[in-house]
C-alpha positions in Angstrom: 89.8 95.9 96.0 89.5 95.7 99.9 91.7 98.6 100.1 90.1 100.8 98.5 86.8 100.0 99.9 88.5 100.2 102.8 88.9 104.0 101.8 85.9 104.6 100.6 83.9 103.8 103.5 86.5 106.1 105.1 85.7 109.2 102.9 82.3 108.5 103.8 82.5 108.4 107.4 83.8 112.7 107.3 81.2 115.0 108.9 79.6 117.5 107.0 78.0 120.4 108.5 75.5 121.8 106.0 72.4 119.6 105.0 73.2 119.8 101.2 76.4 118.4 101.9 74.8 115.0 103.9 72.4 114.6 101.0 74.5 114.6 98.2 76.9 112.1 100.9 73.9 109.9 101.2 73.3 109.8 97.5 76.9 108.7 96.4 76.4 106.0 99.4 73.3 104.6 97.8 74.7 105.1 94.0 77.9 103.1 95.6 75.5 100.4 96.7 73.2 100.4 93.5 76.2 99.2 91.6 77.8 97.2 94.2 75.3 94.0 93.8 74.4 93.2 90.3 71.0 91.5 91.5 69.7 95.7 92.2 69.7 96.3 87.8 68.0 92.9 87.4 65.4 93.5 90.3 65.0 97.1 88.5 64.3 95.4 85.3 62.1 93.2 86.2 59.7 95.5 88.2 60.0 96.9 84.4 58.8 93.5 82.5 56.7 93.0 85.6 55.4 95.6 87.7 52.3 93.7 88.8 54.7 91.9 90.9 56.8 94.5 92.2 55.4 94.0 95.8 55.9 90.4 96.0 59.5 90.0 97.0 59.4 85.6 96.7 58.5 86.1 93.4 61.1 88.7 92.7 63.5 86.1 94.8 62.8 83.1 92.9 62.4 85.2 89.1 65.8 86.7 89.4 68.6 84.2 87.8 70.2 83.3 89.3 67.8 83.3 92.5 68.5 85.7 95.5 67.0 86.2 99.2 64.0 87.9 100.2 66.0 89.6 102.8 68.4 91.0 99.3 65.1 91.7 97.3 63.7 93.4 100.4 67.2 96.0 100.7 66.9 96.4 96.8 63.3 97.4 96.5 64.4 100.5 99.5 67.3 101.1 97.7 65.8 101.5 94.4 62.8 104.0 96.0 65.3 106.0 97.7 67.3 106.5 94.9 64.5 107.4 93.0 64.7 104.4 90.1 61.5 103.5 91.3 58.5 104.9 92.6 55.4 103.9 94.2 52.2 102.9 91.9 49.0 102.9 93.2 47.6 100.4 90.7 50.8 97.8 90.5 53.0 98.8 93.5 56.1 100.3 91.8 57.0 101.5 87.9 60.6 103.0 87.1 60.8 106.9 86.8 62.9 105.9 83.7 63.4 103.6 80.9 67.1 103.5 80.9 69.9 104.4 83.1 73.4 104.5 82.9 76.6 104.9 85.3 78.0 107.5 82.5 81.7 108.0 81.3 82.3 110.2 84.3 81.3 106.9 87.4 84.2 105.1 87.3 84.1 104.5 90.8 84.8 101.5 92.8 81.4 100.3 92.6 80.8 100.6 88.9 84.0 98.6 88.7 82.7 95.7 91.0 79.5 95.5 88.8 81.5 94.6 85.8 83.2 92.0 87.7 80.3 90.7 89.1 78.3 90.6 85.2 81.7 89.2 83.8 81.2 85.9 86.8 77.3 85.9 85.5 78.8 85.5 82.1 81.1 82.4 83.3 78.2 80.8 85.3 76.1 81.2 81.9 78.8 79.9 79.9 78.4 76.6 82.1 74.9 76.4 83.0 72.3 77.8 79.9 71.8 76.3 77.0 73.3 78.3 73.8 69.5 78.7 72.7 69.3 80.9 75.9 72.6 82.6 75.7 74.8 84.5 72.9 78.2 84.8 73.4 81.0 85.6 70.6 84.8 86.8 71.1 87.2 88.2 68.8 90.9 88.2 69.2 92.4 91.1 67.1 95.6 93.0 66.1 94.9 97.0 65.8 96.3 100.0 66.2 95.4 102.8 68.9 93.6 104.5 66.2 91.4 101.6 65.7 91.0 101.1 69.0 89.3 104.4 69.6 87.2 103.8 66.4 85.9 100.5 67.8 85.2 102.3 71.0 83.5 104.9 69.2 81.1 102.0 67.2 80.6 100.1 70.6 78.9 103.0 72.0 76.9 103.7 68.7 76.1 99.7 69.3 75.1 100.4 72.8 73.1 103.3 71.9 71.0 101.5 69.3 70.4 98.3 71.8 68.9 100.9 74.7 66.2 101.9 71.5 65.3 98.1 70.6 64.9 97.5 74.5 63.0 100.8 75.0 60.8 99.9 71.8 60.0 96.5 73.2 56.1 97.0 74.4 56.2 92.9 74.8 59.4 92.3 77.1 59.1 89.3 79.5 62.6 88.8 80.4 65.5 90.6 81.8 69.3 90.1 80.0 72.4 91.4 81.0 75.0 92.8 78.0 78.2 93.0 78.6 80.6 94.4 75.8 84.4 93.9 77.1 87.2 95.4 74.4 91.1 94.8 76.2 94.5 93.9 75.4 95.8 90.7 76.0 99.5 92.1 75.3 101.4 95.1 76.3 100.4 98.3 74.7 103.3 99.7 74.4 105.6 96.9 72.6 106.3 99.0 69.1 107.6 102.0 71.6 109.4 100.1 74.2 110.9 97.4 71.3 111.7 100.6 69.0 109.7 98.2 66.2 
């Protein structure tokens, strides 16, 4: 992980001449950073559920679970304008520019990657901290074939697809969750090939 952070950063440190070229730089450094900190999706949410408090970064501190700095809601909120999440509202203080936003099949960078792993530890600490009326978690340990392995990716993005319309439906939302859907092998792959079975 700190390697290739450590070449990221390093990619991002080249000169570019032309103006287009530091502004598209810039961006992937602030999409790197939106997904490097899990707390910037919840903030973004919430401002969402709660955009009468969108200015009031103790509030934000103290509402996100689990609880964050000021100086973290403070970086957030700049991060989210200047990535253009958010924007500025002259009755609440900020609204999102959109509903719903996704990293997309093609960001499978290093960021995108630490997010997961950060939601996965949100998902232990919920494990040992919420009650199961605040929580739903369920696992399933299955034998398939690559076949139906594609087909269960295929009805895990037709899954995801129908939660973003419930959420996007919700006119009465006053809380932010996280959902994670994780699908890996806890075997080798590749045992019929390499076993000749």
């Amino acid at each position: 992980m700190k390697e290739r952070r450590y070449f990221f950063d390093k990619m991002n440190q080249v000169k570019h001449g032309e103006k287009a070229a530091r502004i598209a730089r810039r961006t992937r450094v602030e999409q790197f950073e939106f997904y490097a900190e899990w707390y910037h999706s919840a903030i973004r949410s919430l401002i969402d559920v709660y955009p009468s408090h969108s200015t009031d970064f103790a509030w934000i501190a103290k509402n996100v679970y689990p609880p964050i700095t000021l100086k973290q809601v403070k970086h957030s909120i700049e991060l989210l304008l200047g990535l253009g999440l958010i924007e500025a509202d002259g009755k609440h203080g900020c609204r999102l520019t959109a509903k719903s936003i996704t990293s997309g099949r093609e960001m499978t960078s290093l960021a995108v990657q630490h997010f997961h792993r950060s939601t996965a530890d949100l998902a232990k600490r919920a494990i040992e901290v919420l009650p199961v009326s605040k929580r739903n978690m369920s696992g399933l340990t299955l034998g398939i074939s690559e076949e139906t392995y594609r087909r269960i990716c295929s009805e895990i993005e037709q899954f995801r697809s129908r939660i973003i319309t419930l959420a996007e439906a919700d006119d009465h939302a006053d809380r932010t969750y996280q959902l994670n859907v994780h699908l890996f092998p806890v075997t080798r792959t590749d045992i019929a090939q390499k076993e000749g079975i």
